[in-house]
mmCIF file of the C-alpha atoms, coordinates in Angstrom:
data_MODEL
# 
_entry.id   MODEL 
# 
loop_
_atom_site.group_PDB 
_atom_site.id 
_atom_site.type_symbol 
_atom_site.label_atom_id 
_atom_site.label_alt_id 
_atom_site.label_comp_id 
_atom_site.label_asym_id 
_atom_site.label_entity_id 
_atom_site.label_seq_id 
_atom_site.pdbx_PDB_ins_code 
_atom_site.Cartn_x 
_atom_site.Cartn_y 
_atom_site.Cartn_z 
_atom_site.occupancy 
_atom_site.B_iso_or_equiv 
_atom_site.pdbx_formal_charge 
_atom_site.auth_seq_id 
_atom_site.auth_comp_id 
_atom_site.auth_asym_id 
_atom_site.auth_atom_id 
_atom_site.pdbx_PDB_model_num 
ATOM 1   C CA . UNK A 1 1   ? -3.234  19.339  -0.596  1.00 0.00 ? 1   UNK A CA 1 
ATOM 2   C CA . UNK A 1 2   ? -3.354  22.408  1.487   1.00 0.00 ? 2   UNK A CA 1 
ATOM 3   C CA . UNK A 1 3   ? -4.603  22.381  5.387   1.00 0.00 ? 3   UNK A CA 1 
ATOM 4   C CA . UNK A 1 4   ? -7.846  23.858  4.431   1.00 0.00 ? 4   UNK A CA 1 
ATOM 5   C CA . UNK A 1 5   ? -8.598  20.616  2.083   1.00 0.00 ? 5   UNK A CA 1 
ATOM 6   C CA . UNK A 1 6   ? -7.396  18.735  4.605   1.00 0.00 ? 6   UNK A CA 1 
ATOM 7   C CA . UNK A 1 7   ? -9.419  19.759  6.979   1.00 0.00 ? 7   UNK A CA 1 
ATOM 8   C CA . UNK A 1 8   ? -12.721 19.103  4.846   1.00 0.00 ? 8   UNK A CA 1 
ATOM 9   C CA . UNK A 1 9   ? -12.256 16.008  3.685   1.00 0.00 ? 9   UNK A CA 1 
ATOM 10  C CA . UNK A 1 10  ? -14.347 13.653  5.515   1.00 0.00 ? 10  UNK A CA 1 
ATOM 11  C CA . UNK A 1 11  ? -13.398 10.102  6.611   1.00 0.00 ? 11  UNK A CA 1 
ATOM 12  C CA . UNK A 1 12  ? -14.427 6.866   4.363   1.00 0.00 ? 12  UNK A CA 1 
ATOM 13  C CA . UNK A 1 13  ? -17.336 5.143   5.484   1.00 0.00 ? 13  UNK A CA 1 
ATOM 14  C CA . UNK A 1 14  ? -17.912 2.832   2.973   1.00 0.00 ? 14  UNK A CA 1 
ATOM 15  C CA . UNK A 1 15  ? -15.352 -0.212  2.261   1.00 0.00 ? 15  UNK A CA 1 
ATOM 16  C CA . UNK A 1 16  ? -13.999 -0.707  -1.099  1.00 0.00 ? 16  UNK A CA 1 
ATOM 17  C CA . UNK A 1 17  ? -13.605 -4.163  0.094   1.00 0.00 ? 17  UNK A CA 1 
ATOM 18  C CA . UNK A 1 18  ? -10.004 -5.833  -0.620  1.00 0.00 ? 18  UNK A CA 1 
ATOM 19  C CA . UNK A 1 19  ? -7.405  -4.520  -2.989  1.00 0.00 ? 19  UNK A CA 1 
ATOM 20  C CA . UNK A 1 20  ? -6.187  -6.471  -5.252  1.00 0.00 ? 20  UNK A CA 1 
ATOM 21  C CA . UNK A 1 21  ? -2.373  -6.583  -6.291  1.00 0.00 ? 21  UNK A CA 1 
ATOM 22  C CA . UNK A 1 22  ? -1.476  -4.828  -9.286  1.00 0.00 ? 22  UNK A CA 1 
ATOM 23  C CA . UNK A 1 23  ? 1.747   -5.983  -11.511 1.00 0.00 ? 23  UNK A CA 1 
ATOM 24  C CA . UNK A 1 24  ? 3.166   -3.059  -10.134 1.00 0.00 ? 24  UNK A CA 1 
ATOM 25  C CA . UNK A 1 25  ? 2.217   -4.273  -6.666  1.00 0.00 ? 25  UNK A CA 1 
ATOM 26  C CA . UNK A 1 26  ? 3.881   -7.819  -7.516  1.00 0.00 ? 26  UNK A CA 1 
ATOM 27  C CA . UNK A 1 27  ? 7.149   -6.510  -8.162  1.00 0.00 ? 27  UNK A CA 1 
ATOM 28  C CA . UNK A 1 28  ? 7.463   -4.303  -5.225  1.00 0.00 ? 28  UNK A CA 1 
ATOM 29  C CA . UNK A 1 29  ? 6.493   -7.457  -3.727  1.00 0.00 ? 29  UNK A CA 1 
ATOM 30  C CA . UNK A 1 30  ? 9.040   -9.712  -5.201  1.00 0.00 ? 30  UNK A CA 1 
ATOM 31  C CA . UNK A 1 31  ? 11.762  -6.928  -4.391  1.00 0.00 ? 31  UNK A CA 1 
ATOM 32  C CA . UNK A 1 32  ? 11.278  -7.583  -1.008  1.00 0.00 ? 32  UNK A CA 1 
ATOM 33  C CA . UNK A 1 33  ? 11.127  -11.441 -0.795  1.00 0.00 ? 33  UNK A CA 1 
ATOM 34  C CA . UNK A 1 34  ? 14.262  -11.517 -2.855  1.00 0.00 ? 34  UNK A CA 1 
ATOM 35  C CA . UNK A 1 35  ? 16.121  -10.384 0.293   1.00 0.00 ? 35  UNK A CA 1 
ATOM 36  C CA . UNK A 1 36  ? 14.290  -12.888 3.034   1.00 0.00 ? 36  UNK A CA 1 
ATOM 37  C CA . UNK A 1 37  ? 15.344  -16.361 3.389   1.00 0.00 ? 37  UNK A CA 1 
ATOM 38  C CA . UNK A 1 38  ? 11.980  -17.457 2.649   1.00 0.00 ? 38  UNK A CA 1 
ATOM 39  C CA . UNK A 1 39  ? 9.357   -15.483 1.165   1.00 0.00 ? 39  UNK A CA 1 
ATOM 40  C CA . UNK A 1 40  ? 6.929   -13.248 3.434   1.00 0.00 ? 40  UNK A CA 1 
ATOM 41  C CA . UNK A 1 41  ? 2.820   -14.415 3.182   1.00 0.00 ? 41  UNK A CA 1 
ATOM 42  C CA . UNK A 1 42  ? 2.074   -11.121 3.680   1.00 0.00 ? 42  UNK A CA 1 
ATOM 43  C CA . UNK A 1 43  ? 3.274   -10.104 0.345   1.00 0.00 ? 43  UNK A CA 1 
ATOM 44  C CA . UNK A 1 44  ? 0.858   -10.747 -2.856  1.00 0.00 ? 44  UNK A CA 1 
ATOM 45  C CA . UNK A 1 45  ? 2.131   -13.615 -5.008  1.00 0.00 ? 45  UNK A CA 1 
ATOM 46  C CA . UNK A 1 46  ? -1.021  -12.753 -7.744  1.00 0.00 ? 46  UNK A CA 1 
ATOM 47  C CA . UNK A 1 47  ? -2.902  -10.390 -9.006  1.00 0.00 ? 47  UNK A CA 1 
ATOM 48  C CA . UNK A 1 48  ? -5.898  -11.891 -7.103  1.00 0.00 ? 48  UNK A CA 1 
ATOM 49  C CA . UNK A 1 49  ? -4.452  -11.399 -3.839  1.00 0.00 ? 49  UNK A CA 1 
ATOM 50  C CA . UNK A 1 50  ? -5.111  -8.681  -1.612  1.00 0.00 ? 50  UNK A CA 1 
ATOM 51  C CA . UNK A 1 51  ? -2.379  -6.285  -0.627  1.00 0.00 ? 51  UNK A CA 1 
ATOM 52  C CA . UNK A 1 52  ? -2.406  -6.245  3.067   1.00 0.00 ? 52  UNK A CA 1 
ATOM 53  C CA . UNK A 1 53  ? -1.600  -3.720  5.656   1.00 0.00 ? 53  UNK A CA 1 
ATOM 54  C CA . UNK A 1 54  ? 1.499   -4.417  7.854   1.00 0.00 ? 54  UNK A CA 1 
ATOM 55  C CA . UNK A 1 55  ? 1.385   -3.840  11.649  1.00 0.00 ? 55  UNK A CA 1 
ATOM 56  C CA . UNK A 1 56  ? 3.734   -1.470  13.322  1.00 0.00 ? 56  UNK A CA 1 
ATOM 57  C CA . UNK A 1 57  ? 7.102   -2.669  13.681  1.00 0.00 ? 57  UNK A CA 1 
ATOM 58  C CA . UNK A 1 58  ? 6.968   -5.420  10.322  1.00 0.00 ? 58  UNK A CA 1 
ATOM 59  C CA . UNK A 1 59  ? 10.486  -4.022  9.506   1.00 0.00 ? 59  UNK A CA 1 
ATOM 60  C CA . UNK A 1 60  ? 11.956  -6.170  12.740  1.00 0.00 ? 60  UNK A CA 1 
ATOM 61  C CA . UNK A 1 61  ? 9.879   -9.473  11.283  1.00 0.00 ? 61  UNK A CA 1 
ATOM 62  C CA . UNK A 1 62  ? 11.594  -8.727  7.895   1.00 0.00 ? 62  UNK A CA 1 
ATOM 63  C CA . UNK A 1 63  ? 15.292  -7.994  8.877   1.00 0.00 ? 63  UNK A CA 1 
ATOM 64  C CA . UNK A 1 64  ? 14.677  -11.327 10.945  1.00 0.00 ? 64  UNK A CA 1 
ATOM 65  C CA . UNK A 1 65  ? 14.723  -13.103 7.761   1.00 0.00 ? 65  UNK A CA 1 
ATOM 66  C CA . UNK A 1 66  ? 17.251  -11.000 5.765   1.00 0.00 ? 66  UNK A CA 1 
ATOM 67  C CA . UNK A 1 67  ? 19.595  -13.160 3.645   1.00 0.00 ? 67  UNK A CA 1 
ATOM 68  C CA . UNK A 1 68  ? 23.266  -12.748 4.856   1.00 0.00 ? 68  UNK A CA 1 
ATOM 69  C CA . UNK A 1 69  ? 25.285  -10.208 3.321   1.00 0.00 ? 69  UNK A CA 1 
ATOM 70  C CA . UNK A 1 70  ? 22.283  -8.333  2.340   1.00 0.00 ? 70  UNK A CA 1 
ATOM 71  C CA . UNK A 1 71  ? 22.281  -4.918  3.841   1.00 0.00 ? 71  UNK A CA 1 
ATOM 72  C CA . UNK A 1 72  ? 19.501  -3.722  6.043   1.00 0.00 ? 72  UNK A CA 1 
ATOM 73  C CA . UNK A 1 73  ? 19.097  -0.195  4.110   1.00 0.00 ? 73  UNK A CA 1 
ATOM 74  C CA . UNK A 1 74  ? 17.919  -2.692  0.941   1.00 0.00 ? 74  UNK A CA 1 
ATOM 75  C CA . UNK A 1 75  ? 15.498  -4.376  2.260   1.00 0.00 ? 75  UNK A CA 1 
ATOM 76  C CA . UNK A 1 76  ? 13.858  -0.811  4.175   1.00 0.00 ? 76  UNK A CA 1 
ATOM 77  C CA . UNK A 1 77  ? 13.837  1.118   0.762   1.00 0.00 ? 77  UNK A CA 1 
ATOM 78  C CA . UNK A 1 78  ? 11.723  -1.762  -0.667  1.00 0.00 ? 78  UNK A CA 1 
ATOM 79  C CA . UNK A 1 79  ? 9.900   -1.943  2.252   1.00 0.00 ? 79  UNK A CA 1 
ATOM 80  C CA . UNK A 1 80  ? 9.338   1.508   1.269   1.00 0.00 ? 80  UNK A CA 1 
ATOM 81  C CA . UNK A 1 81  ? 8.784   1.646   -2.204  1.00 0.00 ? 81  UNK A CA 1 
ATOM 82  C CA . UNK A 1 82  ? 6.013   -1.286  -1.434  1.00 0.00 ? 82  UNK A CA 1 
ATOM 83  C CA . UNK A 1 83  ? 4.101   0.919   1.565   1.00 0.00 ? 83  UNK A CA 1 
ATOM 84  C CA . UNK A 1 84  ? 4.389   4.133   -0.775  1.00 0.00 ? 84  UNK A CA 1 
ATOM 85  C CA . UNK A 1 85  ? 2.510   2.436   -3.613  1.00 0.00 ? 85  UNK A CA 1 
ATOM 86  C CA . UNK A 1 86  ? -0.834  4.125   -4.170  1.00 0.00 ? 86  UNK A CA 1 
ATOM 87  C CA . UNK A 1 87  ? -2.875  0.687   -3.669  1.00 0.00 ? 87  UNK A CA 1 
ATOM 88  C CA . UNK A 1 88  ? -0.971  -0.175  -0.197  1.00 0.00 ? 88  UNK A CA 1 
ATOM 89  C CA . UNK A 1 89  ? -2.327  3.334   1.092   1.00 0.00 ? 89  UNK A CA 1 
ATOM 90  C CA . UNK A 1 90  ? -5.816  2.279   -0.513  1.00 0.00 ? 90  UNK A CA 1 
ATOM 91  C CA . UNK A 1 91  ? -6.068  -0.723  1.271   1.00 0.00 ? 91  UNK A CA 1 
ATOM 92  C CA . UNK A 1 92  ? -5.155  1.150   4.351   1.00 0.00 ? 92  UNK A CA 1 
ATOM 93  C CA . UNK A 1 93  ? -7.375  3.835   4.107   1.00 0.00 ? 93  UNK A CA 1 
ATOM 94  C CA . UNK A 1 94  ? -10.573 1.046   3.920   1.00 0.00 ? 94  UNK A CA 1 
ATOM 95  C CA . UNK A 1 95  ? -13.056 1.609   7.068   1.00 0.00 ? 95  UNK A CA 1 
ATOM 96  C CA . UNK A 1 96  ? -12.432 -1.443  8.368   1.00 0.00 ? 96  UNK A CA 1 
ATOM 97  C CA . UNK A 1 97  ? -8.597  -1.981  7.183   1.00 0.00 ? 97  UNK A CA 1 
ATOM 98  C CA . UNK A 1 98  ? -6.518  -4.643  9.656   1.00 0.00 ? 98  UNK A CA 1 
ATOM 99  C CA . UNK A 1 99  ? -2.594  -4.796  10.028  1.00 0.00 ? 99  UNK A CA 1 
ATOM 100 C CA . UNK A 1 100 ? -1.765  -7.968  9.326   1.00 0.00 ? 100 UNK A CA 1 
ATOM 101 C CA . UNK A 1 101 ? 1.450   -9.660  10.720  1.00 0.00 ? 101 UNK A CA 1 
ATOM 102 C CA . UNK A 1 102 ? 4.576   -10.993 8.199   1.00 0.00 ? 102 UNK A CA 1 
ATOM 103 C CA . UNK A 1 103 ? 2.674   -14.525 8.003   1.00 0.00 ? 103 UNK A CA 1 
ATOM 104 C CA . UNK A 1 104 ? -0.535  -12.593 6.623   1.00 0.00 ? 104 UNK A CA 1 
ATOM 105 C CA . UNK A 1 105 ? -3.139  -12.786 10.047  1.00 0.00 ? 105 UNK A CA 1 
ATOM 106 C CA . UNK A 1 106 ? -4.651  -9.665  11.135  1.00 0.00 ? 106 UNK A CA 1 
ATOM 107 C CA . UNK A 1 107 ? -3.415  -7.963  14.493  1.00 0.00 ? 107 UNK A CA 1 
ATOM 108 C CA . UNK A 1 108 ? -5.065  -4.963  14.889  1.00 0.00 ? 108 UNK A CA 1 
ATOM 109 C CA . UNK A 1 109 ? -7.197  -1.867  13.220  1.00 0.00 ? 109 UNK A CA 1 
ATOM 110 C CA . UNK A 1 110 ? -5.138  0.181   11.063  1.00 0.00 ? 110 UNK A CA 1 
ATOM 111 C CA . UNK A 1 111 ? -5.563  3.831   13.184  1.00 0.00 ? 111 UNK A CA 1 
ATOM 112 C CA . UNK A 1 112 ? -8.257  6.390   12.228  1.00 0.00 ? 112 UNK A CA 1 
ATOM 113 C CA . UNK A 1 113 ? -5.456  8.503   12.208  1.00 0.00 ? 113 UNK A CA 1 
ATOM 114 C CA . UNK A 1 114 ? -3.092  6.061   9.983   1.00 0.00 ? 114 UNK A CA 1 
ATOM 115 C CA . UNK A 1 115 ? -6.373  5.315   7.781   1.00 0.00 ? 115 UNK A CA 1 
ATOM 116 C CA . UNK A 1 116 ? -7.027  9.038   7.406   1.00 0.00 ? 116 UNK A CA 1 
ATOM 117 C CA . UNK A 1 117 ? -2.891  9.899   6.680   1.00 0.00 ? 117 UNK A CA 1 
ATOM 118 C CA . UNK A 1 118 ? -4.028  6.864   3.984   1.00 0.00 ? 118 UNK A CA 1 
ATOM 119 C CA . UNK A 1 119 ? -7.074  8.312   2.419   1.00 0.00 ? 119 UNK A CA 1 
ATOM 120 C CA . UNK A 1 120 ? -5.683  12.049  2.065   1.00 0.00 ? 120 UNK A CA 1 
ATOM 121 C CA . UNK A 1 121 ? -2.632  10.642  0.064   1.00 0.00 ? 121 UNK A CA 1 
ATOM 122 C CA . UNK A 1 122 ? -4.102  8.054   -2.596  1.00 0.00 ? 122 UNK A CA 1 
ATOM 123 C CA . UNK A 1 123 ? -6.628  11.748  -2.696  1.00 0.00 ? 123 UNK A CA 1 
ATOM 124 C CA . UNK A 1 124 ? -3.449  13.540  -4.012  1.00 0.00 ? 124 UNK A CA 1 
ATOM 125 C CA . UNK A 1 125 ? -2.098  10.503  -5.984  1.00 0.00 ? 125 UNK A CA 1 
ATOM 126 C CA . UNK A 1 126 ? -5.450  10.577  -7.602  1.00 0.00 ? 126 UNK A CA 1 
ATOM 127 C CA . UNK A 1 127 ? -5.318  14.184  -7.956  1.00 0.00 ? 127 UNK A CA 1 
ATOM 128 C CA . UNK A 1 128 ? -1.648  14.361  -9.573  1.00 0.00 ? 128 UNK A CA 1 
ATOM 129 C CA . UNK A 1 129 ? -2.188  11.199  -12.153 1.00 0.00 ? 129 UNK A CA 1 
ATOM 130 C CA . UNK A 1 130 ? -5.635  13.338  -13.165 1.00 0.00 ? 130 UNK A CA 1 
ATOM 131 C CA . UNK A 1 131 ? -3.682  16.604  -13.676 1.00 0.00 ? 131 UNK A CA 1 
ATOM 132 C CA . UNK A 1 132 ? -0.774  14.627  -15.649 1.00 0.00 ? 132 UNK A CA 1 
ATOM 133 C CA . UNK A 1 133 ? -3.514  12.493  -17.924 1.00 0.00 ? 133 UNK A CA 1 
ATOM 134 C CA . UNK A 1 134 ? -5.751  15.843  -19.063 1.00 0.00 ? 134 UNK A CA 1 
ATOM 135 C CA . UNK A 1 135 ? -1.731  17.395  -19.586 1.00 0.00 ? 135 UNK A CA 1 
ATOM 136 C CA . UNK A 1 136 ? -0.929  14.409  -21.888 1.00 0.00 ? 136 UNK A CA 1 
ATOM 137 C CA . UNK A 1 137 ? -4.493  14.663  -23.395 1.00 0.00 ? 137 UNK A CA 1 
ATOM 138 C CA . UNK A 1 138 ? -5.375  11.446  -22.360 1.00 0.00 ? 138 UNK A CA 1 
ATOM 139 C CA . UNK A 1 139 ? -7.334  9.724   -19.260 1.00 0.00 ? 139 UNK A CA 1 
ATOM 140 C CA . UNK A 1 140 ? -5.705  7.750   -16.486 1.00 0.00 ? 140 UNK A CA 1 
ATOM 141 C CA . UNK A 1 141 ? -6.607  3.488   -16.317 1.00 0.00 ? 141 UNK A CA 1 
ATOM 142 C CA . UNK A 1 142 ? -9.586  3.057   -13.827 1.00 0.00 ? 142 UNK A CA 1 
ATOM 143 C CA . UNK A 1 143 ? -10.584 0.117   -12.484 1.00 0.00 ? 143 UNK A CA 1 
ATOM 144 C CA . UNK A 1 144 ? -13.700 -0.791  -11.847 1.00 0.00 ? 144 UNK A CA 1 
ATOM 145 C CA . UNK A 1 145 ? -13.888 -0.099  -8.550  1.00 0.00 ? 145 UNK A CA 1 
ATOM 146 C CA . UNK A 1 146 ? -13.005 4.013   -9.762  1.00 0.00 ? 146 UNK A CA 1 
ATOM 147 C CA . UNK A 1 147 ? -9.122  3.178   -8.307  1.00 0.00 ? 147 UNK A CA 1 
ATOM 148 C CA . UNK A 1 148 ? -6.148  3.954   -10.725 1.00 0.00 ? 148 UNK A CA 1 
ATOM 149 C CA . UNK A 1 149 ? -3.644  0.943   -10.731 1.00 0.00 ? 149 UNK A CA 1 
ATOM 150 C CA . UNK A 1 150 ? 0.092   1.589   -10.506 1.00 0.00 ? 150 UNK A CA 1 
# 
């Protein structure tokens, strides 16, 4: 997106309510809890669950629980991969998103600034899968709440 879409699009007022864990979501997931001593609640362990925002600074709670001989730089890409994924940033870009700590309770608001950053990349995620789907001839999976799953 270029600055001057950027600077029209208006923030979400409406809550898509929780987002729920895609397969795709669930393996990011797993990824990470393969590396902890014991597995995060944070993470979704179903596609019912919702994928949760983490607060600032999760990475510390996470290398606390690192399995020996695992190297840090593992467990941030997947920590990475998992915050990338287009329904993390959906779940952060809700109105009334919370960070949630690594046992799964809420801390804080995600930012308007963190929920806007959010909003303005599933747009382009959106965008791109749309462009790629009428290039291949065919449509992109919606959901029913209009959201694309991984």
């Amino acid at each position: 997106m270029n600055n001057e879409q950027t600077s029209k699009m208006k923030p979400w007022v409406t809550s898509q309510g929780p987002v729920p864990a895609s397969a795709n979501d669930l393996k990011k997931a797993a990824a990470i809890n393969e590396l902890l001593t014991e597995p995060a609640a944070i993470l979704p362990q179903q596609e019912t669950d919702p994928i949760l925002p983490f607060e600032i600074g999760i990475f510390e709670q996470f290398s606390g629980r690192l399995q020996p001989k695992i190297a840090r730089i593992r467990l941030r890409r997947a920590v990475a991969a998992y915050a990338a994924a287009k329904n993390y940033l959906l779940a952060c870009a809700q109105p009334d998103a919370m960070r949630h700590d690594i046992a799964g309770r809420p801390t804080s608001p995600v930012s308007a600034d963190d929920r806007m950053a959010a909003q303005l990349r599933v747009t382009e995620i959106r965008r791109q899968r749309k462009l790629q789907a009428d290039m291949a001839g065919g449509t992109p999976d919606i959901d029913i709440g209009g959201t694309q799953q991984d």
